[in-house]
N, CA and C atoms of all chains as a GROMACS GRO file, in nm:
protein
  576
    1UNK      N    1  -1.362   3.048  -0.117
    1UNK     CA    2  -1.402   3.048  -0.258
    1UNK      C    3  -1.288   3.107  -0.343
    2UNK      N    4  -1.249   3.040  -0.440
    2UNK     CA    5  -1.142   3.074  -0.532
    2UNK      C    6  -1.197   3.123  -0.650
    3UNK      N    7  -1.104   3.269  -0.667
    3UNK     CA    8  -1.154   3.329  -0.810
    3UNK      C    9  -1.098   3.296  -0.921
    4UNK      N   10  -1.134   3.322  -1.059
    4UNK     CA   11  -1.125   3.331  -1.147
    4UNK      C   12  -1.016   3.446  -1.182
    5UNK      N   13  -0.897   3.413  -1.221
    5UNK     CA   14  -0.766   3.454  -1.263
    5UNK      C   15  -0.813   3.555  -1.409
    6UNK      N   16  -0.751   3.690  -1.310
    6UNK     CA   17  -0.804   3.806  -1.498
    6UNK      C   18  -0.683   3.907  -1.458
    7UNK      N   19  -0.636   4.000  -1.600
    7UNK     CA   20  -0.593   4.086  -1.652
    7UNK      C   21  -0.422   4.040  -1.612
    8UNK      N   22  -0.350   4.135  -1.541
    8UNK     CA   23  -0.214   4.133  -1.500
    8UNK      C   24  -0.185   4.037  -1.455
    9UNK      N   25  -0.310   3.994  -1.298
    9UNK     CA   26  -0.244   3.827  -1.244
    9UNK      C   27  -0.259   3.710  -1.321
   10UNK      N   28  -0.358   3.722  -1.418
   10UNK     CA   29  -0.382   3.588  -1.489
   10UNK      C   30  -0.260   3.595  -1.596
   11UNK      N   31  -0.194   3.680  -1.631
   11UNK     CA   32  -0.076   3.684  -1.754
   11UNK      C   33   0.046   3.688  -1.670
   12UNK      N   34   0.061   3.700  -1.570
   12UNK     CA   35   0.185   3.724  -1.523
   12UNK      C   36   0.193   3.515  -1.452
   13UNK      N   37   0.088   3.497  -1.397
   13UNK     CA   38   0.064   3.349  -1.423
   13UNK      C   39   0.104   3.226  -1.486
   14UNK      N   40   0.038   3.283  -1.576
   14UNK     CA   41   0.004   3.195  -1.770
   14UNK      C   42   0.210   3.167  -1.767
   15UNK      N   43   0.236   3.318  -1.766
   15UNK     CA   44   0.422   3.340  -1.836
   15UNK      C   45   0.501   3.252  -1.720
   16UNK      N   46   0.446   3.248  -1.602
   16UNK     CA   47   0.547   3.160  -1.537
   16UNK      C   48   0.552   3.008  -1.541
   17UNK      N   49   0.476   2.942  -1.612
   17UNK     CA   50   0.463   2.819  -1.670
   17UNK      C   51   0.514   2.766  -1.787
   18UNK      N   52   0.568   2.673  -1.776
   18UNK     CA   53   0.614   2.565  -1.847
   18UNK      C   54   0.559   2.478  -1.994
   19UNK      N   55   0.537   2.512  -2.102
   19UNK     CA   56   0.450   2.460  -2.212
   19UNK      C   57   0.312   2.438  -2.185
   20UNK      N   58   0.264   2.506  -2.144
   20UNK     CA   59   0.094   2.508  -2.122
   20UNK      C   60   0.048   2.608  -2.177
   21UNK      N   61  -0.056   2.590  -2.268
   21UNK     CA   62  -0.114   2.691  -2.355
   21UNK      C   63  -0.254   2.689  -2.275
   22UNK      N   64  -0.359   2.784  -2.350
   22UNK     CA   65  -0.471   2.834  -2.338
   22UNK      C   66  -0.545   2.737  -2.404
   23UNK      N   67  -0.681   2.711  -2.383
   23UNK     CA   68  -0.743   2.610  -2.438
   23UNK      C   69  -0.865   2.658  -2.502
   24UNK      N   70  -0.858   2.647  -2.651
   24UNK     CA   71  -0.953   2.771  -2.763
   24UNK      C   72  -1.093   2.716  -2.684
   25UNK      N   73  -1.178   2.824  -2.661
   25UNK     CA   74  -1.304   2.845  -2.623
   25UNK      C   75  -1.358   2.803  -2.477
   26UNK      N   76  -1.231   2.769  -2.430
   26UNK     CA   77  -1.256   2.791  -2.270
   26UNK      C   78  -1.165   2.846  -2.195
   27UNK      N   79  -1.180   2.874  -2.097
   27UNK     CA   80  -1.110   2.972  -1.929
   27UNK      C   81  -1.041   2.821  -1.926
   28UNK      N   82  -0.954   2.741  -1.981
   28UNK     CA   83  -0.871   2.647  -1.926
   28UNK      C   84  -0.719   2.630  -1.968
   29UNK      N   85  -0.624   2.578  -1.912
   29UNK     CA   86  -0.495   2.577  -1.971
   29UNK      C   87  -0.490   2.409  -1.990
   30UNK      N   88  -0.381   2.383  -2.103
   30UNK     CA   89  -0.408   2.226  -2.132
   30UNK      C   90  -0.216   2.200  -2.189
   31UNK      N   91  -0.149   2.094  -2.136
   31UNK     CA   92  -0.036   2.066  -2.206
   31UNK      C   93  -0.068   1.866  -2.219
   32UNK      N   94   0.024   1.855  -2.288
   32UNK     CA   95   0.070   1.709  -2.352
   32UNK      C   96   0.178   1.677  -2.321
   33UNK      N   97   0.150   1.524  -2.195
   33UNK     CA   98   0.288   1.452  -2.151
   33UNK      C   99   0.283   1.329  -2.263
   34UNK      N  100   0.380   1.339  -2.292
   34UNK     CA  101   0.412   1.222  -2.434
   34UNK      C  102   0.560   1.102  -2.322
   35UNK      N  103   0.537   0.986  -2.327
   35UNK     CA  104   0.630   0.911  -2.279
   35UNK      C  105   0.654   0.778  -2.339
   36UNK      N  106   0.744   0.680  -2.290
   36UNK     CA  107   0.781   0.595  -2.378
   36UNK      C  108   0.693   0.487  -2.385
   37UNK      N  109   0.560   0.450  -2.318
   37UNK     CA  110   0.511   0.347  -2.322
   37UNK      C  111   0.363   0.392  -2.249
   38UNK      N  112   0.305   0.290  -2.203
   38UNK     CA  113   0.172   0.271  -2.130
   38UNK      C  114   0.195   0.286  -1.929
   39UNK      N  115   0.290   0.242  -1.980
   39UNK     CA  116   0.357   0.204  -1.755
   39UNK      C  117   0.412   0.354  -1.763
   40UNK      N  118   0.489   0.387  -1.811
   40UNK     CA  119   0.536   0.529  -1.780
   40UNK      C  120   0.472   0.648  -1.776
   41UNK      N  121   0.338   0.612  -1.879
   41UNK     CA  122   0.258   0.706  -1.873
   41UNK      C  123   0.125   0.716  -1.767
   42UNK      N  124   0.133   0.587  -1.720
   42UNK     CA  125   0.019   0.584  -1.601
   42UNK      C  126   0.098   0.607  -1.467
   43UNK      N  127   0.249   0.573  -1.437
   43UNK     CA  128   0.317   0.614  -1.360
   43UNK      C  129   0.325   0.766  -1.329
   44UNK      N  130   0.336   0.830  -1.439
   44UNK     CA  131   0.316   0.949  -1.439
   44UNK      C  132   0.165   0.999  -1.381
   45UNK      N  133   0.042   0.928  -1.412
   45UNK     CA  134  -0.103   1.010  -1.407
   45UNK      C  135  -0.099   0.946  -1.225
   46UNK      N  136  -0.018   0.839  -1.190
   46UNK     CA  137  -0.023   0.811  -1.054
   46UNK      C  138   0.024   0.916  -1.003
   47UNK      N  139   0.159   0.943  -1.001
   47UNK     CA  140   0.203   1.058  -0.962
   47UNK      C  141   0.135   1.181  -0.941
   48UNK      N  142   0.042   1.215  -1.066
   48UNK     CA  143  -0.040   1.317  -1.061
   48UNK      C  144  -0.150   1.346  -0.966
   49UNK      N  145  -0.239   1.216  -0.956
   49UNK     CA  146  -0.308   1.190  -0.898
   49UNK      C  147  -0.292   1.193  -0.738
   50UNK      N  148  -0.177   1.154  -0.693
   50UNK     CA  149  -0.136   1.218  -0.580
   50UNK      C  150  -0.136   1.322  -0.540
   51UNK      N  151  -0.067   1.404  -0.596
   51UNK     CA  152  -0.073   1.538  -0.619
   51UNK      C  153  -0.193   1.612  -0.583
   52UNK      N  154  -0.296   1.599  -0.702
   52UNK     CA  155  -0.399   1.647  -0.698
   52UNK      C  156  -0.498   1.625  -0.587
   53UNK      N  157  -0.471   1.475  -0.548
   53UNK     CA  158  -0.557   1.456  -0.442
   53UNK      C  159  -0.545   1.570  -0.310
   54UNK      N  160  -0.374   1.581  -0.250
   54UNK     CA  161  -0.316   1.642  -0.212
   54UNK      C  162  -0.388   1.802  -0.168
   55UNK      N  163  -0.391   1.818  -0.289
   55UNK     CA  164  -0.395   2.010  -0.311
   55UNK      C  165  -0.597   2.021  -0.303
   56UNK      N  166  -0.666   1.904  -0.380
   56UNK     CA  167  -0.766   1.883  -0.330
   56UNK      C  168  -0.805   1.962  -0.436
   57UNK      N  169  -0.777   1.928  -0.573
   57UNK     CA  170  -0.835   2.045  -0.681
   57UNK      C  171  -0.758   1.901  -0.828
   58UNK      N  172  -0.836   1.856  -0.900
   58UNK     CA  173  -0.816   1.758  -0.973
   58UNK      C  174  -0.842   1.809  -1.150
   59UNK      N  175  -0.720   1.714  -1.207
   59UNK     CA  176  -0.705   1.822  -1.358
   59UNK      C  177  -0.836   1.727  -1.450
   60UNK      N  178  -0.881   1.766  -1.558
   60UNK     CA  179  -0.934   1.661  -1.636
   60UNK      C  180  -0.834   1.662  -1.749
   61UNK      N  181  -0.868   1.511  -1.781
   61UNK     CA  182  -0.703   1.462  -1.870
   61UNK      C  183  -0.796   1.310  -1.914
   62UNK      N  184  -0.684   1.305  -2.037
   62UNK     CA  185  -0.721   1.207  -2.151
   62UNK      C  186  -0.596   1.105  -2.126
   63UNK      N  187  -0.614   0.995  -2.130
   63UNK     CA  188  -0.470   0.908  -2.152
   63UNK      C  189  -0.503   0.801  -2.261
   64UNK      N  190  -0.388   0.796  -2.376
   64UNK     CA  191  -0.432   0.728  -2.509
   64UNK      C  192  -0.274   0.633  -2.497
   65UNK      N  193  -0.291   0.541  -2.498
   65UNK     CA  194  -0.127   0.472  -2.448
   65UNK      C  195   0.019   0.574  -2.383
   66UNK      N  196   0.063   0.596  -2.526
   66UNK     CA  197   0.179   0.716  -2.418
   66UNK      C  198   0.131   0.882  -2.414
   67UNK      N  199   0.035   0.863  -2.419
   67UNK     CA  200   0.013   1.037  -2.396
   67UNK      C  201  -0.094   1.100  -2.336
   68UNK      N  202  -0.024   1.192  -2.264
   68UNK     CA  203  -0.185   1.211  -2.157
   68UNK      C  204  -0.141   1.371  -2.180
   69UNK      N  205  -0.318   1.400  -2.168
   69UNK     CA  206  -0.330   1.538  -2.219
   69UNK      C  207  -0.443   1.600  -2.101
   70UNK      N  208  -0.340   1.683  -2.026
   70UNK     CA  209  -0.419   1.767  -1.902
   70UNK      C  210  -0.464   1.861  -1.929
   71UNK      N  211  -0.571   1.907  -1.873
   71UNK     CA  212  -0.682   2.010  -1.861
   71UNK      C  213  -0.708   2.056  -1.725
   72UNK      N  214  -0.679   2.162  -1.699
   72UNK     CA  215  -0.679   2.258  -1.579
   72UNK      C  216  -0.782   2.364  -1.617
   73UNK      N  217  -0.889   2.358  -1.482
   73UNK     CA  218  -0.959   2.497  -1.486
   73UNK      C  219  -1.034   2.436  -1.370
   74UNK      N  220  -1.097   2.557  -1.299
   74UNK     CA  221  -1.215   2.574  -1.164
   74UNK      C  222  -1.299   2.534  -1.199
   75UNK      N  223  -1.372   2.457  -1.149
   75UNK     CA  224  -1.551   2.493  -1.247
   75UNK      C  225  -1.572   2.568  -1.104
   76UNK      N  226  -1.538   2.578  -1.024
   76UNK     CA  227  -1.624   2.650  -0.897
   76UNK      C  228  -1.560   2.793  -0.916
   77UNK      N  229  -1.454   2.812  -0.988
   77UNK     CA  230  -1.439   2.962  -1.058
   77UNK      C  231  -1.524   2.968  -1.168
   78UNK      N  232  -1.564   2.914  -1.256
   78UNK     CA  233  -1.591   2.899  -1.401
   78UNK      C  234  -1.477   2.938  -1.496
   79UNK      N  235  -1.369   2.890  -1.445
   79UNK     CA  236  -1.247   2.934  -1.525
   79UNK      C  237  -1.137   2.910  -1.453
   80UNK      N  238  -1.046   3.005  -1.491
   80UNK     CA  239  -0.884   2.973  -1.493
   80UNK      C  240  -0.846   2.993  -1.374
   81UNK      N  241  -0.792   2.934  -1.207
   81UNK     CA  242  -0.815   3.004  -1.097
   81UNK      C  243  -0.638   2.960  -1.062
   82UNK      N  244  -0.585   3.037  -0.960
   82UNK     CA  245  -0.435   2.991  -0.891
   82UNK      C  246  -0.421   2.884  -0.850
   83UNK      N  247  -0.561   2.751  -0.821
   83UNK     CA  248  -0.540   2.637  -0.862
   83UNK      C  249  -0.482   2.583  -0.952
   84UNK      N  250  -0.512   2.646  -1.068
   84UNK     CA  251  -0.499   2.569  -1.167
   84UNK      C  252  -0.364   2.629  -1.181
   85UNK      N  253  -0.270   2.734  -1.152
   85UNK     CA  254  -0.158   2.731  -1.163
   85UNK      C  255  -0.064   2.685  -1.104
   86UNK      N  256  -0.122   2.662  -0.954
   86UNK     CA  257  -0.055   2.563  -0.877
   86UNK      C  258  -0.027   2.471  -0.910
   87UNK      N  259  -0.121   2.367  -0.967
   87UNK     CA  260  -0.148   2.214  -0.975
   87UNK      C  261  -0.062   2.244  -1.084
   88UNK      N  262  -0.068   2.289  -1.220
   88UNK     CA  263   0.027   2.291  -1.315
   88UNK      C  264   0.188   2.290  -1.280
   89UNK      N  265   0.202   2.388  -1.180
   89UNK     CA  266   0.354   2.386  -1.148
   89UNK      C  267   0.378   2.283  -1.078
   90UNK      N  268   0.310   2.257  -0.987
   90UNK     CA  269   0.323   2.120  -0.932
   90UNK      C  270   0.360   1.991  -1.022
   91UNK      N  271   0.277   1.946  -1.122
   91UNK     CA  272   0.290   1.883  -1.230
   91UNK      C  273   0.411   1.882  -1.262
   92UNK      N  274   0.484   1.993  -1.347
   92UNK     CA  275   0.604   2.036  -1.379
   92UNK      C  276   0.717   1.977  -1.290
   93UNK      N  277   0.684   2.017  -1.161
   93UNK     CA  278   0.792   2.003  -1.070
   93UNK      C  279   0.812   1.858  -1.011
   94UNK      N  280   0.683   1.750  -0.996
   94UNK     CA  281   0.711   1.711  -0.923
   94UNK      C  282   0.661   1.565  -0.967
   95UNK      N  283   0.604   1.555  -1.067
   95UNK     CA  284   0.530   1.465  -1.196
   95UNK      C  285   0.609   1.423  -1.325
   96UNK      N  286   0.631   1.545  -1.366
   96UNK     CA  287   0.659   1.532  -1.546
   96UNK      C  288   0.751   1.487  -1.550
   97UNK      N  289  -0.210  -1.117  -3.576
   97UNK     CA  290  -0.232  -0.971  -3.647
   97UNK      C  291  -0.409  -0.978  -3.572
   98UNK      N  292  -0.492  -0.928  -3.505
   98UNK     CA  293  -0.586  -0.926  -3.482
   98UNK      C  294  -0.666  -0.881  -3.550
   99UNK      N  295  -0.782  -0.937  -3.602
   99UNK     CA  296  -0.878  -0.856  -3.731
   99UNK      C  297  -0.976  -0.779  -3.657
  100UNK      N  298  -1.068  -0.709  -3.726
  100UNK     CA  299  -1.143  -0.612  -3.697
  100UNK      C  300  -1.307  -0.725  -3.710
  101UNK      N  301  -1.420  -0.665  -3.580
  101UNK     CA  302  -1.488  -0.801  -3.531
  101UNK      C  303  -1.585  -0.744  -3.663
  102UNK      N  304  -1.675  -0.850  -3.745
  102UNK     CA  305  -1.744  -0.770  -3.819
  102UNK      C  306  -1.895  -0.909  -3.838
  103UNK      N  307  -1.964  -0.870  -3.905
  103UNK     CA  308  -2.128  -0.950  -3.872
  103UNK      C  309  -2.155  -0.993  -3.772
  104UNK      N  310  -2.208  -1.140  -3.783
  104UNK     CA  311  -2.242  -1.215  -3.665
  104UNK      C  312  -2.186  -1.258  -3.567
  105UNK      N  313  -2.056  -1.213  -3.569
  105UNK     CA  314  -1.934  -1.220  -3.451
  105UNK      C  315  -1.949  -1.126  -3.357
  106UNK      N  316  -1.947  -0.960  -3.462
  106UNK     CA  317  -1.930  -0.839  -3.371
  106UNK      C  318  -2.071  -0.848  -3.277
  107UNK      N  319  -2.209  -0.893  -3.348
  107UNK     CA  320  -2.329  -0.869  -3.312
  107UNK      C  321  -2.330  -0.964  -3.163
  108UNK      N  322  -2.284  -1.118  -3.178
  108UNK     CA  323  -2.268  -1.142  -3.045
  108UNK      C  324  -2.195  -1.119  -2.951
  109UNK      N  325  -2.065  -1.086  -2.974
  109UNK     CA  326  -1.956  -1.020  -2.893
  109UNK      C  327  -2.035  -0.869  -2.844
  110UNK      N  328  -2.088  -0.793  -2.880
  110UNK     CA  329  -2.154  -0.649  -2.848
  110UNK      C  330  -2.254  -0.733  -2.761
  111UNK      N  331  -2.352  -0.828  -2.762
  111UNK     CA  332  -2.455  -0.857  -2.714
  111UNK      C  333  -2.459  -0.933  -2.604
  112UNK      N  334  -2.321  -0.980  -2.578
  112UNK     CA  335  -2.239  -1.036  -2.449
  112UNK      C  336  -2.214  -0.928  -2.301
  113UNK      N  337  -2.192  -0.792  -2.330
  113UNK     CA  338  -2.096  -0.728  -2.312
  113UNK      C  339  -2.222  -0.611  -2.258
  114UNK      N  340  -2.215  -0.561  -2.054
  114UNK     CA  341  -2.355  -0.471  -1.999
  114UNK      C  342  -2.277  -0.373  -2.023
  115UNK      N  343  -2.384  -0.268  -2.055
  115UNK     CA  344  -2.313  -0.128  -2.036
  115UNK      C  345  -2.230  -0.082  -2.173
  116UNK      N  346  -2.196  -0.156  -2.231
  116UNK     CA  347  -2.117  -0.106  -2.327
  116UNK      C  348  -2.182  -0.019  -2.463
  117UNK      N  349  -2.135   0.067  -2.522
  117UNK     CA  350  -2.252   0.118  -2.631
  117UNK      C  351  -2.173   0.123  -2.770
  118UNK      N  352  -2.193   0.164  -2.886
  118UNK     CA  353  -2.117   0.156  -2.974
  118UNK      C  354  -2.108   0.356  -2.991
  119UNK      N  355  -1.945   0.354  -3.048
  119UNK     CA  356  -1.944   0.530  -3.021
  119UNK      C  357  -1.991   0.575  -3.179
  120UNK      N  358  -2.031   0.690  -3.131
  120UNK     CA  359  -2.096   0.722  -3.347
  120UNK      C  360  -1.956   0.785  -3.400
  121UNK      N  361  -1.968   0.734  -3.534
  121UNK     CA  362  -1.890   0.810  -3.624
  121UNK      C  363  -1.713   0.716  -3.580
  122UNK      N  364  -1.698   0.616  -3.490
  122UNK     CA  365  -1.616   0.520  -3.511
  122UNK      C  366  -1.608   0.415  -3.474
  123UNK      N  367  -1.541   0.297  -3.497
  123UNK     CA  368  -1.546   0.190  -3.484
  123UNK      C  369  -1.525   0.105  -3.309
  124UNK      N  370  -1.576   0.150  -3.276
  124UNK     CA  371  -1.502   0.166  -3.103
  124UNK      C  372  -1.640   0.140  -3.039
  125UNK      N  373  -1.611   0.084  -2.865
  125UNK     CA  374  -1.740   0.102  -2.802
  125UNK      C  375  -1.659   0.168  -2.690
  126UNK      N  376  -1.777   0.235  -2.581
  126UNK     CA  377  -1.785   0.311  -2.466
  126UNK      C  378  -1.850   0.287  -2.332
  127UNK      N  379  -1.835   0.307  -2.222
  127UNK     CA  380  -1.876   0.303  -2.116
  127UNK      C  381  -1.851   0.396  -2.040
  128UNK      N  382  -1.906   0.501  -1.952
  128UNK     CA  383  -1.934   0.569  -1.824
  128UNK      C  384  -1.900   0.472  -1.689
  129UNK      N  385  -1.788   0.496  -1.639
  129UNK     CA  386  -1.816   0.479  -1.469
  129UNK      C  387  -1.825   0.596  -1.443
  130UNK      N  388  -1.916   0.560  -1.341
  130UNK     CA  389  -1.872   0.693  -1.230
  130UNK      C  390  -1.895   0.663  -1.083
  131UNK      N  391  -1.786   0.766  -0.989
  131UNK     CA  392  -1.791   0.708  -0.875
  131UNK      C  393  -1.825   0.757  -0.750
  132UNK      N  394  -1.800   0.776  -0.571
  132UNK     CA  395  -1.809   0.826  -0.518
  132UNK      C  396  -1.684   0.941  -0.512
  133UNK      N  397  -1.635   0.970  -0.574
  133UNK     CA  398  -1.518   1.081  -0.618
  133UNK      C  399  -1.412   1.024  -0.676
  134UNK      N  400  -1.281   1.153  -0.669
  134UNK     CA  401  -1.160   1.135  -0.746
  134UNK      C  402  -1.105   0.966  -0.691
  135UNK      N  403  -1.064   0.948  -0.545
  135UNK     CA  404  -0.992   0.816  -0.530
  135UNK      C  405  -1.023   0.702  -0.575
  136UNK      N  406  -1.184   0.672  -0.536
  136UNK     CA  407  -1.225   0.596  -0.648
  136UNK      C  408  -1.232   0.597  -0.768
  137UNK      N  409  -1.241   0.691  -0.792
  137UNK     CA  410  -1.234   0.679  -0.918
  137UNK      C  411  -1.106   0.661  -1.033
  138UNK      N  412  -0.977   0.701  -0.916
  138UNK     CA  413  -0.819   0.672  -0.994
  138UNK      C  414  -0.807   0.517  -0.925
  139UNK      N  415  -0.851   0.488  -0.851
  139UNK     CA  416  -0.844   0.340  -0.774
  139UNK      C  417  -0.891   0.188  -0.893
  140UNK      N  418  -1.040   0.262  -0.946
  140UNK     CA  419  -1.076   0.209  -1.052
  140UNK      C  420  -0.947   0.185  -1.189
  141UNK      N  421  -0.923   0.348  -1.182
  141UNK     CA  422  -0.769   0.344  -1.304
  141UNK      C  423  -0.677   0.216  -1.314
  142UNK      N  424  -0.654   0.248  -1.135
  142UNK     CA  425  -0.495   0.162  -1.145
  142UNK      C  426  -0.522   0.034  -1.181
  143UNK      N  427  -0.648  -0.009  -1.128
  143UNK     CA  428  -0.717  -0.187  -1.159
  143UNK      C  429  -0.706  -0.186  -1.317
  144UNK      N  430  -0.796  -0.126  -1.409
  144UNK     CA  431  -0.774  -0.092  -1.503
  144UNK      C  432  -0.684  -0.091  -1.594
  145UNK      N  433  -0.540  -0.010  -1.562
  145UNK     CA  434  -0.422   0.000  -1.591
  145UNK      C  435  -0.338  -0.147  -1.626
  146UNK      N  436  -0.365  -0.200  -1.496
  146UNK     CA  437  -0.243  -0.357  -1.453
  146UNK      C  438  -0.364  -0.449  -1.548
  147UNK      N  439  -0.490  -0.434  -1.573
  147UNK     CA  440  -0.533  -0.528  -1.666
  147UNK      C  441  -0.493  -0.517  -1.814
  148UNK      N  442  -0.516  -0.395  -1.863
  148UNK     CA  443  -0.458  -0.338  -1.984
  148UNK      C  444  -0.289  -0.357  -2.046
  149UNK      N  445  -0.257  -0.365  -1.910
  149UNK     CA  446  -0.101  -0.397  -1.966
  149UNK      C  447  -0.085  -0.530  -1.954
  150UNK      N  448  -0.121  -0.664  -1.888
  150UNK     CA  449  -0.116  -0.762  -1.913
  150UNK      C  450  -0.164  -0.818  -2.041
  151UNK      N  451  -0.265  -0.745  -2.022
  151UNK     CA  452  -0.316  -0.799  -2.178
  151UNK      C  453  -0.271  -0.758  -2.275
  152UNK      N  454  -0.184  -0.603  -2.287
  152UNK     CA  455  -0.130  -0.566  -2.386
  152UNK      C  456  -0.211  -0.512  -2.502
  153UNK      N  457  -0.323  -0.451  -2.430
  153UNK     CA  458  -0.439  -0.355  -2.472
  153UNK      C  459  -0.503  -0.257  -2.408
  154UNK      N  460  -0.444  -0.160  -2.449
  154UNK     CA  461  -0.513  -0.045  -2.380
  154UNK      C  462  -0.624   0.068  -2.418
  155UNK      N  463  -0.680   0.102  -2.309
  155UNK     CA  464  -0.794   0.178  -2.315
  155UNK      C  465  -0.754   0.343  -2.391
  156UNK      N  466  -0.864   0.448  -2.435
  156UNK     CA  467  -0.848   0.559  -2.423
  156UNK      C  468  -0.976   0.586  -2.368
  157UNK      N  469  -0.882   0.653  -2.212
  157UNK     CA  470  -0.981   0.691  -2.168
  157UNK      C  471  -0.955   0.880  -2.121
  158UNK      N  472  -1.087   0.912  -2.039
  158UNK     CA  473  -1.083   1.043  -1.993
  158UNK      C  474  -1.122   1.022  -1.843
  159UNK      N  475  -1.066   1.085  -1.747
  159UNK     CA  476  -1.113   1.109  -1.616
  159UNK      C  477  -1.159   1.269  -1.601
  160UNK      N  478  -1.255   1.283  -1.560
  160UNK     CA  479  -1.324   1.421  -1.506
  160UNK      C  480  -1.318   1.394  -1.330
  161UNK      N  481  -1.275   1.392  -1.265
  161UNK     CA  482  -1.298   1.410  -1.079
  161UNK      C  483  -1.353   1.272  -1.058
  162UNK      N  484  -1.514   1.241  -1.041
  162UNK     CA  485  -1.566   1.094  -1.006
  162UNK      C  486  -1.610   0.988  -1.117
  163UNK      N  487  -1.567   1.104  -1.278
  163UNK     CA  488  -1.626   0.995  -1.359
  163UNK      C  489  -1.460   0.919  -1.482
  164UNK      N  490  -1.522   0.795  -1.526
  164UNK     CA  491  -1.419   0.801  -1.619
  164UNK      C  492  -1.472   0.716  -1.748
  165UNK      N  493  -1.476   0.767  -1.864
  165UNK     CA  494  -1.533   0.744  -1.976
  165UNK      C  495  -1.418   0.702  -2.031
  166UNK      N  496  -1.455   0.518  -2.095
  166UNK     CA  497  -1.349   0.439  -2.123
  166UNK      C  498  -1.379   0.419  -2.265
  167UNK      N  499  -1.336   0.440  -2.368
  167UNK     CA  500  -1.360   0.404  -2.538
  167UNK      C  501  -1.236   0.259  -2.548
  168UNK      N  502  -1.290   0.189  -2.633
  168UNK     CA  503  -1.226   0.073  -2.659
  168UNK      C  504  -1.207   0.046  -2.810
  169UNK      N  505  -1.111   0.030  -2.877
  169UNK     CA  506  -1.074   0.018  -3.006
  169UNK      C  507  -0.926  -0.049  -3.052
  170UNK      N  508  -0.918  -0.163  -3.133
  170UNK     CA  509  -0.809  -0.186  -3.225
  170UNK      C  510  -0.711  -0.086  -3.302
  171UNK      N  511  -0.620   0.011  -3.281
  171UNK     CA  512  -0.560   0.055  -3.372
  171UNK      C  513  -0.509  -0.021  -3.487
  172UNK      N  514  -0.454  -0.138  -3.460
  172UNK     CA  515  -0.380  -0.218  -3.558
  172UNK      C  516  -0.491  -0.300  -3.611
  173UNK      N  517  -0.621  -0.292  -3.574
  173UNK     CA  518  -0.708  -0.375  -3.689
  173UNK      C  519  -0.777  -0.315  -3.756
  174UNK      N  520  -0.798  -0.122  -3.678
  174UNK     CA  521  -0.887  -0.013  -3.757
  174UNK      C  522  -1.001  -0.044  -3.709
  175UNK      N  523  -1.039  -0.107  -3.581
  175UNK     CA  524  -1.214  -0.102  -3.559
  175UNK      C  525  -1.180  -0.185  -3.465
  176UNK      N  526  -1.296  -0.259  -3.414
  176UNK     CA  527  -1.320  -0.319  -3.317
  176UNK      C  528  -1.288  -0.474  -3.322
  177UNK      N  529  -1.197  -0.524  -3.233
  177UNK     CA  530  -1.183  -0.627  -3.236
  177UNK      C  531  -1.169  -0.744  -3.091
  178UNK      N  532  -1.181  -0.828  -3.100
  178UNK     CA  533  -1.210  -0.938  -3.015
  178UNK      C  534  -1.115  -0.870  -2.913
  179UNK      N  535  -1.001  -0.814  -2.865
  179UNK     CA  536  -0.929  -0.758  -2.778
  179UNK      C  537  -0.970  -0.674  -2.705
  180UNK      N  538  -1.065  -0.549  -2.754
  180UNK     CA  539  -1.165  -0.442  -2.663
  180UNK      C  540  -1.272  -0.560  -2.629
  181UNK      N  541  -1.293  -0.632  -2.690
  181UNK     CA  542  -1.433  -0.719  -2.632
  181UNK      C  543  -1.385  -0.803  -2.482
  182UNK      N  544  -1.252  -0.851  -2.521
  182UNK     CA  545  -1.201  -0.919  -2.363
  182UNK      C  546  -1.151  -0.837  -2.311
  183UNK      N  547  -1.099  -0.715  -2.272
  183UNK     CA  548  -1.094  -0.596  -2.222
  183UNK      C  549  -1.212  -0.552  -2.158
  184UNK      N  550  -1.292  -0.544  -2.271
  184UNK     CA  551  -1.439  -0.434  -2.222
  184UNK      C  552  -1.498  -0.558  -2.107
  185UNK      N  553  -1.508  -0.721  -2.102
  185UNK     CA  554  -1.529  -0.772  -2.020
  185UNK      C  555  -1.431  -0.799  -1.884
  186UNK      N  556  -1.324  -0.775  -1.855
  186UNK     CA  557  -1.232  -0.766  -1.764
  186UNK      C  558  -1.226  -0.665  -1.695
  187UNK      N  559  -1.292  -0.535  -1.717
  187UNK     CA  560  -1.290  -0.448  -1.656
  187UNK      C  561  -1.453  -0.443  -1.583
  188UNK      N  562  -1.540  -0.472  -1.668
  188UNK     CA  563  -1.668  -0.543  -1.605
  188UNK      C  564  -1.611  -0.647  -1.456
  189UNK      N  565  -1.545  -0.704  -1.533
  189UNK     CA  566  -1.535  -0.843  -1.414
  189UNK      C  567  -1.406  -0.829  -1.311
  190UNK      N  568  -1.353  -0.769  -1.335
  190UNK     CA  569  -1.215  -0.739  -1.232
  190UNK      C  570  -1.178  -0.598  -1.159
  191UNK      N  571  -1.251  -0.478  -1.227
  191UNK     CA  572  -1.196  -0.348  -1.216
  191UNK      C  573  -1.299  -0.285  -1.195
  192UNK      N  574  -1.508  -0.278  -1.239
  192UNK     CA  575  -1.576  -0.220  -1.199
  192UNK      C  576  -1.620  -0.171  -1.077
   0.00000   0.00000   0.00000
């Protein structure tokens, strides 16, 4: 069972990431991949999707032609968990 | 230039078309899949995806884990037009 990320580890976290903010009125972190088209941007959510399958912890995300907008959080934490910082860096590293 | 579907056009084009609903407050319609989890449910995507880009109309959608809520709309006509209607049926008929 994975916890819910608080005080020192959840900020020392948050700071080692890459343009991902806090998401007003929930325990979630959320960034915006912006790309040149529709193929690049589903290339990208393929990519992701790998990923996530992978790690076995999946983001919720919007895709509007070039821009897809991820949402990270536990619901089996009810919030913000080292999943969700994983999968984010992952993203970063190995996606974006 | 594709126009936006409006009277007795939109009413049979909507009345053609299972599952689909009209979204409140814009000009767009919607549908719920949902599946036996994430793979199917990005499996559904990619079908999805390669239809949308042939046709050169794409969805905004959202994936949550097994579900994916697809909205369909004209930007360039401002509402709904005959393009989400052969869309919203191609994904019925090729991708559900």
């Amino acid at each position: 069972m994975v916890e819910k990320l608080s005080g020192e580890a959840r900020s020392a976290a948050l700071a080692g990431l890459d343009g991902w903010s806090e998401v007003t009125g929930r325990d979630a972190i959320q960034k915006r991949f912006t790309f040149a088209g529709f193929p690049e941007a589903f290339a990208f959510m393929t990519r992701v999707a790998l990923i996530a399958e992978r790690m076995d912890h999946h983001p919720e995300w919007t895709n509007v032609w070039n821009r897809v907008d991820v949402v990270l959080t536990t619901h089996s934490a009810k919030g913000l968990s080292r999943l969700d910082v994983e999968l984010a860096a992952a993203i970063d590293g190995g996606a974006g």
